[in-house]
LUMLUMLO-969268 format. One record per residue (C-alpha): z, x negated, y. Coordinates in steps of 0.05 Angstrom, whole numbers, plus 5000, padded with zeros to 4 digits. Each point is the difference from the previous one (the first is absolute). Layout:
<atoms>
ZXY/...
</atoms>
This chain:
<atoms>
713729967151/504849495025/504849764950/501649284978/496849554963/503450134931/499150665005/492249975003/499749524940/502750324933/499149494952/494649554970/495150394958/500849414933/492950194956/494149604967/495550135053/505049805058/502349334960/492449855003/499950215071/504849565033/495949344970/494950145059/506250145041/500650815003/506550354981/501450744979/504950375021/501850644998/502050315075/503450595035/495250584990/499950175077/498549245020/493349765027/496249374993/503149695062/507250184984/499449714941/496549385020/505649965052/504850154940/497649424954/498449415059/508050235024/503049964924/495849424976/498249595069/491549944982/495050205029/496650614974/491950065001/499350644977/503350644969/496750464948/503150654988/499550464931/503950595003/500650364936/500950764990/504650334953/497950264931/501750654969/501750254935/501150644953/506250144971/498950694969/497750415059/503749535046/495949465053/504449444986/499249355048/499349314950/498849485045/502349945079/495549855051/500749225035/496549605050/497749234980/498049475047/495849404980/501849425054/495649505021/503449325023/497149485033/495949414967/505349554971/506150475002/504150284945/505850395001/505649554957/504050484977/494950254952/497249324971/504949994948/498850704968/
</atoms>
């Protein structure tokens, strides 16, 4: 998949757990759907200028519903990534939130 860097990176995924996260210097985000752990390691060391340890990957399925007889969908499948930076970098943009 070669697109750009902003295309790779959707936005910041802004939760409890990922506040917590990004003390020990790891940062959710949630990430083109077609992207793989080096795209998107390329993606954030490109937007953010560090230097990214690691990249975990959850992708999450779509759920279902009934509406009458109907399969309705509820929620739409994404792709999160968990980034690991490197001891003693931060990404400054999201110290403030």
């Amino acid at each position: 998949m070669e697109q750009n860097s902003y295309k790779v990176i959707i936005k910041p995924a802004n939760t409890e757990k990922s506040n917590i996260l990004k003390e020990v210097g790891q940062y959710t985000f949630f990430v083109d759907r077609r992207a793989n752990k080096v795209e998107i390691a390329l993606a954030i060391t490109d937007v953010f200028d560090v230097d990214v340890v690691r990249v975990r990957i959850l992708n999450r399925s779509q759920k279902f519903g009934r509406w009458g007889r109907k399969r309705v969908r509820r929620k739409i499948a994404y792709k999160k990534a968990i980034v690991t930076l490197a001891q003693g970098q931060k990404i400054e943009a999201f110290e403030g939130v």
